[in-house]
MARDREN-373443 format. One record per residue (C-alpha): residue in three letters; x, y, z; residue number from 1. Coordinates in pm, 1 decimal, padded with zeros to 6 digits. Example, Ala and Ser with C-alpha at 12.3 -4.5 7.8 and 13.67 -1.06 7.14 Angstrom:
# residues 2
<r><r>ALA</r><east>01230.0</east><north>-00450.0</north><up>00780.0</up><k>1</k></r>
<r><r>SER</r><east>01367.0</east><north>-00106.0</north><up>00714.0</up><k>2</k></r>
***
This chain:
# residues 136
<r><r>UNK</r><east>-08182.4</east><north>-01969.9</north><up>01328.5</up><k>1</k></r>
<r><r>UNK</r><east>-08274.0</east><north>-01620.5</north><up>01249.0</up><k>2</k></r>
<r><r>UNK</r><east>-08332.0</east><north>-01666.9</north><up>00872.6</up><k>3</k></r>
<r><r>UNK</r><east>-08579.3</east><north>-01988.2</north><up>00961.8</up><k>4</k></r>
<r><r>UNK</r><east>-08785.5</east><north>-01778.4</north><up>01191.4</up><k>5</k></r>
<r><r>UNK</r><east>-08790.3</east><north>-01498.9</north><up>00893.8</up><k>6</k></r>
<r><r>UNK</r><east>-08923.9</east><north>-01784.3</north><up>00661.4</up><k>7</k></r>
<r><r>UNK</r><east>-09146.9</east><north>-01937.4</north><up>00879.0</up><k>8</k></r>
<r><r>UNK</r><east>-09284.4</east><north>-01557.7</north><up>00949.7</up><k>9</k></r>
<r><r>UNK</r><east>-09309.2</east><north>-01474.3</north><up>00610.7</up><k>10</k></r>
<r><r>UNK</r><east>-09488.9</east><north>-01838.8</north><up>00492.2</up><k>11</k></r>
<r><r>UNK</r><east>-09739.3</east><north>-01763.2</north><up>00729.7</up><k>12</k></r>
<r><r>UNK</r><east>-09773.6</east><north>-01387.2</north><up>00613.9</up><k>13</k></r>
<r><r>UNK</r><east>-10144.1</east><north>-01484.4</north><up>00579.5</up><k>14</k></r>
<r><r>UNK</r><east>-10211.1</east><north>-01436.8</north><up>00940.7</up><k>15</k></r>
<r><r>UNK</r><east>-10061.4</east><north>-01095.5</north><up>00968.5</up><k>16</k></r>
<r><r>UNK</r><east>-10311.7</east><north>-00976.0</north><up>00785.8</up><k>17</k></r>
<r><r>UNK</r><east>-10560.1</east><north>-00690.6</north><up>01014.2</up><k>18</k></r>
<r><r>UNK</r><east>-10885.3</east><north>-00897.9</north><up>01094.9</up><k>19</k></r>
<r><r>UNK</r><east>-11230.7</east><north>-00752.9</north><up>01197.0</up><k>20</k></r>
<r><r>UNK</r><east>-11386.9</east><north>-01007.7</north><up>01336.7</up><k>21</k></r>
<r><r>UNK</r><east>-11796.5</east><north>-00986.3</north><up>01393.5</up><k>22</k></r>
<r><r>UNK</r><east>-11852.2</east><north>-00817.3</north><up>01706.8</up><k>23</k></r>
<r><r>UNK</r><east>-12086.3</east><north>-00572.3</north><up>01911.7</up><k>24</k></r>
<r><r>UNK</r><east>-11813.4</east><north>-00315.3</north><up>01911.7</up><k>25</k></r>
<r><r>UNK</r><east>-11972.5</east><north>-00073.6</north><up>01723.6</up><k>26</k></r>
<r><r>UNK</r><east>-11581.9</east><north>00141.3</north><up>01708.1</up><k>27</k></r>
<r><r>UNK</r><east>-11466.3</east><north>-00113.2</north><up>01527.9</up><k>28</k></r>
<r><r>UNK</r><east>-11550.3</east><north>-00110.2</north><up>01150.0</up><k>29</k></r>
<r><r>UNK</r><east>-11671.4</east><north>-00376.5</north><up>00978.3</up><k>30</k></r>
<r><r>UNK</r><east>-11595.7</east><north>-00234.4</north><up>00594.4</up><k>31</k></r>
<r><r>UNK</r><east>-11228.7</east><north>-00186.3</north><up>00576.9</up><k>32</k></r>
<r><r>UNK</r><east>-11083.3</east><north>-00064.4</north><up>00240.3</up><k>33</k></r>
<r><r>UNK</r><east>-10697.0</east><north>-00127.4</north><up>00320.4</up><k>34</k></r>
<r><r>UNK</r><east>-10597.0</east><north>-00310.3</north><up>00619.7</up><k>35</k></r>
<r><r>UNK</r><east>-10314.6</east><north>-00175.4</north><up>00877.8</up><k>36</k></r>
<r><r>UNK</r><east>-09992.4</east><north>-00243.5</north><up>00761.5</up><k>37</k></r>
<r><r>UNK</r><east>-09679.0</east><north>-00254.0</north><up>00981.7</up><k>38</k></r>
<r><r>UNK</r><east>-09439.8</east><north>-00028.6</north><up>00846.9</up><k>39</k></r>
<r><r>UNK</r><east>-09223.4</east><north>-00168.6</north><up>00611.6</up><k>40</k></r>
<r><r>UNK</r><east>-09442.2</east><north>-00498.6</north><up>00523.6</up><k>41</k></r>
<r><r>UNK</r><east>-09425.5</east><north>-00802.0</north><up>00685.0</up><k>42</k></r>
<r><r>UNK</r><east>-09033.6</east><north>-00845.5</north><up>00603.1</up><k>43</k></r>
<r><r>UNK</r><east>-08966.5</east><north>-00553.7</north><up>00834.3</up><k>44</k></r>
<r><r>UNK</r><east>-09186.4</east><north>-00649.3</north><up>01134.1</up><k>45</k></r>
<r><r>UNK</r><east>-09008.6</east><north>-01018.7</north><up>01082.3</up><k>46</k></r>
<r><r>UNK</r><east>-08680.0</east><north>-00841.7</north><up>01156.3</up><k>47</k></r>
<r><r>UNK</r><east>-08801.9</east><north>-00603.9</north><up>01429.5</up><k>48</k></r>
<r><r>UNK</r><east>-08855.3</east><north>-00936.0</north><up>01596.0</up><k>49</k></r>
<r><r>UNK</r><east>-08593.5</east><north>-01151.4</north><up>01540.1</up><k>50</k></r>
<r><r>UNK</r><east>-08408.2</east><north>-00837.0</north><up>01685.3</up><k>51</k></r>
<r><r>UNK</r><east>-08601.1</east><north>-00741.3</north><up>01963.5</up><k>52</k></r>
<r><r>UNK</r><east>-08689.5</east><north>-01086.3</north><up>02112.0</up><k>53</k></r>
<r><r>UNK</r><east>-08512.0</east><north>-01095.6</north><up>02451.5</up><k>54</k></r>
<r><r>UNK</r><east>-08380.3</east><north>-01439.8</north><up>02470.4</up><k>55</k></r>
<r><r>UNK</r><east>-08184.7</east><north>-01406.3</north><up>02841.3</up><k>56</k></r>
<r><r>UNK</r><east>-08528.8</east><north>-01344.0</north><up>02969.2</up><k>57</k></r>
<r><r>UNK</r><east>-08622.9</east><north>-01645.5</north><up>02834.9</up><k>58</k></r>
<r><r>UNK</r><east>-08318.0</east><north>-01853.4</north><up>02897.6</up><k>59</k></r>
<r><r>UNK</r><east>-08361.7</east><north>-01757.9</north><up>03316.6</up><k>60</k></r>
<r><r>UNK</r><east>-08605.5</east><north>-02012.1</north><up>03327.9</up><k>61</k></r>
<r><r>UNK</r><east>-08524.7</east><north>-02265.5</north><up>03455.8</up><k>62</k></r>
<r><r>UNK</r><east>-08713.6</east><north>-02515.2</north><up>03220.9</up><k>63</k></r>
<r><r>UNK</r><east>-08559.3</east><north>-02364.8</north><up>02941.1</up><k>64</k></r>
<r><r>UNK</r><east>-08239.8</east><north>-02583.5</north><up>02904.5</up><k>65</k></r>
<r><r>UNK</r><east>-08439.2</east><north>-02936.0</north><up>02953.1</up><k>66</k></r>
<r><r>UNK</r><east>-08650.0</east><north>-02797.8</north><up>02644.2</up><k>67</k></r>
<r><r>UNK</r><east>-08601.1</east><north>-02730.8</north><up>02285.4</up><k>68</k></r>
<r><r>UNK</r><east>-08807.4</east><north>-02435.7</north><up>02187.3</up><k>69</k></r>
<r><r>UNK</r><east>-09078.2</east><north>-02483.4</north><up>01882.8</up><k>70</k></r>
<r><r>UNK</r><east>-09379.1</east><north>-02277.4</north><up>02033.0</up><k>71</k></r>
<r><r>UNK</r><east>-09569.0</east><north>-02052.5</north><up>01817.8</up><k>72</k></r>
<r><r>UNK</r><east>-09751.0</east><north>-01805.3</north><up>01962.0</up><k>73</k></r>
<r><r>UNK</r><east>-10058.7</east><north>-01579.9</north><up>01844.7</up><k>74</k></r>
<r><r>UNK</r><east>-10037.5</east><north>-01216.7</north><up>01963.9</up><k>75</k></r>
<r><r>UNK</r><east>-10368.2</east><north>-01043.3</north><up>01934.6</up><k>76</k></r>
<r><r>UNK</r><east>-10437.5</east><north>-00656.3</north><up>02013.6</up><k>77</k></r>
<r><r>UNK</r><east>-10616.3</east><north>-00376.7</north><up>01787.7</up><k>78</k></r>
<r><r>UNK</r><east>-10490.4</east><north>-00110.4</north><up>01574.4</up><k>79</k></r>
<r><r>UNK</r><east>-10596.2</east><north>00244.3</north><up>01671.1</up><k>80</k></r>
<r><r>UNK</r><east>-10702.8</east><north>00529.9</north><up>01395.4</up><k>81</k></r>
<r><r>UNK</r><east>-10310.2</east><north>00696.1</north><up>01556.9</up><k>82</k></r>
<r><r>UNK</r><east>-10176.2</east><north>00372.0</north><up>01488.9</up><k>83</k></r>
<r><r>UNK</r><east>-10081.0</east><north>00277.4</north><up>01794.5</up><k>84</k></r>
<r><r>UNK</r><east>-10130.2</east><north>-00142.5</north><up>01931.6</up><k>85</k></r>
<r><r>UNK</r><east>-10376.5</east><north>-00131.4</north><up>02200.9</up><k>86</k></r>
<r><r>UNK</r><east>-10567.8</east><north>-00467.2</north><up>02359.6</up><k>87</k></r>
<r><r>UNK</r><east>-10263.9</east><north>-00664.7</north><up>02367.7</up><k>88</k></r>
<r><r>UNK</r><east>-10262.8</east><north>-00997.0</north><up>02467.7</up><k>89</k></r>
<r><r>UNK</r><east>-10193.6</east><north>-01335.4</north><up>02383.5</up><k>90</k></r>
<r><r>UNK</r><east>-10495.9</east><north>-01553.0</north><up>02185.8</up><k>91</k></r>
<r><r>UNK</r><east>-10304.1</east><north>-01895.7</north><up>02183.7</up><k>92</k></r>
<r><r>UNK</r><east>-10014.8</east><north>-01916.4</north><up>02447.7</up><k>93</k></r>
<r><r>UNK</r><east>-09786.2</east><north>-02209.7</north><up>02450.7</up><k>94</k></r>
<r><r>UNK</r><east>-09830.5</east><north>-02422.4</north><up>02780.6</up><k>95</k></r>
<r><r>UNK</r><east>-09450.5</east><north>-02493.7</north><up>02754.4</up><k>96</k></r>
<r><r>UNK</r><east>-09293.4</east><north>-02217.9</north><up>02786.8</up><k>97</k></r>
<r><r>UNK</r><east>-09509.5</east><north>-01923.0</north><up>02954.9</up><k>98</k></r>
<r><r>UNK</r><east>-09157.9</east><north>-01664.2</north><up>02943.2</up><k>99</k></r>
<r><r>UNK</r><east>-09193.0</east><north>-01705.3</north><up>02549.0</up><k>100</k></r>
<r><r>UNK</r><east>-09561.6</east><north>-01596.2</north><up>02594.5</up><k>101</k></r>
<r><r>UNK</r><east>-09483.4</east><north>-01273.0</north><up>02800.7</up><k>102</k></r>
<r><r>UNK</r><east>-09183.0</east><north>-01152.8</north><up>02572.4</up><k>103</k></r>
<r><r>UNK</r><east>-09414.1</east><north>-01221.4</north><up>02265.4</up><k>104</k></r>
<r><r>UNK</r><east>-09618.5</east><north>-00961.1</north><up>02461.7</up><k>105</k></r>
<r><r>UNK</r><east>-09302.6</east><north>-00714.2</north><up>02539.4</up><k>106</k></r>
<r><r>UNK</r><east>-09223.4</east><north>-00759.5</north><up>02189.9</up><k>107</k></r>
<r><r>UNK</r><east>-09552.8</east><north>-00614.7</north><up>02023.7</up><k>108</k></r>
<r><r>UNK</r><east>-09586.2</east><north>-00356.1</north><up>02287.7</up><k>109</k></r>
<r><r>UNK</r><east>-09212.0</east><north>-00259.6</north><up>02172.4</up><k>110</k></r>
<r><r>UNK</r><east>-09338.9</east><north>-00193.4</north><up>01820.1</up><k>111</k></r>
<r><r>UNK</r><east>-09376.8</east><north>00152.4</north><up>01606.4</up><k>112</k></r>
<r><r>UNK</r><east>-09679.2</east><north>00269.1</north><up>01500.6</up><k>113</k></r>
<r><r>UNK</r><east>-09845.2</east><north>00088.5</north><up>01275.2</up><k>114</k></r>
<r><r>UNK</r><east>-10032.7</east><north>00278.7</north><up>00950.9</up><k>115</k></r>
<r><r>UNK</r><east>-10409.2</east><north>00260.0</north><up>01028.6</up><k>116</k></r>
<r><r>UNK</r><east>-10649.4</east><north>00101.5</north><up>00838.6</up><k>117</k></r>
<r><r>UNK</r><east>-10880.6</east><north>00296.2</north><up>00590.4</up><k>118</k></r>
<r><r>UNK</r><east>-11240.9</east><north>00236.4</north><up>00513.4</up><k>119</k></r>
<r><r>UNK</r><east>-11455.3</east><north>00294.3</north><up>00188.7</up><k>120</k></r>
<r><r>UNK</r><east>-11420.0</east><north>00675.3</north><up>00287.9</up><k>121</k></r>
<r><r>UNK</r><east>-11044.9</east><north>00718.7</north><up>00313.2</up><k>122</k></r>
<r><r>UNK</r><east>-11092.5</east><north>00770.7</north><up>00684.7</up><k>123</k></r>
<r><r>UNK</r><east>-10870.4</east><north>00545.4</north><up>00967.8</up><k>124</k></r>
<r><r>UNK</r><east>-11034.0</east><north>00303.8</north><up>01147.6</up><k>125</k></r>
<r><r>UNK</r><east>-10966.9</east><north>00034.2</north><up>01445.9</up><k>126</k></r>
<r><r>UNK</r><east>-10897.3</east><north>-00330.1</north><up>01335.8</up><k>127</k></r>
<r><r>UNK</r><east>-10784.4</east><north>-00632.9</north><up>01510.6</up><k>128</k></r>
<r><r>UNK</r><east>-10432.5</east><north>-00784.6</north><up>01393.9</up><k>129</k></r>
<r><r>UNK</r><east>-10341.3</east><north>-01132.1</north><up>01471.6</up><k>130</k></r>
<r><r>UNK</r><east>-09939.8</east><north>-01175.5</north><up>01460.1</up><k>131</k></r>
<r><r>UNK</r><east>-09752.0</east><north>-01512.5</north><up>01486.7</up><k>132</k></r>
<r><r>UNK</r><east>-09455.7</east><north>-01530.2</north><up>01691.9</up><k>133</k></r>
<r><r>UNK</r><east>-09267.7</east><north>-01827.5</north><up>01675.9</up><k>134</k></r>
<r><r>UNK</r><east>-08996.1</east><north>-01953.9</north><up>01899.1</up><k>135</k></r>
<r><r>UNK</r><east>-08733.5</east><north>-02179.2</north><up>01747.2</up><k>136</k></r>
***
């Protein structure tokens, strides 16, 4: 079960990749020269989940053993200049299982710092990062 969710993660690497999205925001930079990059690549922040999802939270629902889990969730939140994930919160929950949608949550907030994205200039800069968590 582990190595599907590491395929699935890494077939849809495409939406891992840091996003600045038009906006008023004048912090965050619309020219980005290298995107923010979890450390490791995306084969490292597919283990750091497979490892740190928290299943027994998930499984004390009571729902959970009428249901078979195939919910994919979208984690959105912004990468600071320090790399740290700020503005977490879930862009497309799954209506069948809301614990999957809060440990998708404890699960990014769990995660190292990231390595900022760089604009034209070298400098860091804030972008937003879309990850895909899917339960399976």
């Amino acid at each position: 079960m582990k190595f599907l969710i590491l395929v699935v993660l890494i077939s849809c690497s495409s939406s891992f990749i840091a996003q600045t999205p038009p906006t008023t925001d004048t912090a965050l930079v619309q020219e980005i020269l290298v995107d923010a990059e979890y450390p490791g690549g995306f084969e490292a922040m597919a283990k750091f989940i497979i490892d740190s999802l928290n299943w027994d939270a998930i499984y004390e629902w009571p729902e959970a053993s009428k249901r078979r889990f195939q919910n994919k969730i979208i984690v959105r939140g912004i990468v600071e200049t320090d790399g740290r994930i700020t503005d977490i919160h879930v862009e497309r929950a799954s209506v069948y299982c809301p614990p999957c949608n809060r440990e998708a949550i404890n699960v990014v907030k769990k995660m190292p710092l990231w390595i900022p994205a760089t604009d034209k200039n070298g400098q860091p800069e804030r972008v937003y990062i879309r990850i895909p968590i899917y339960f399976q």
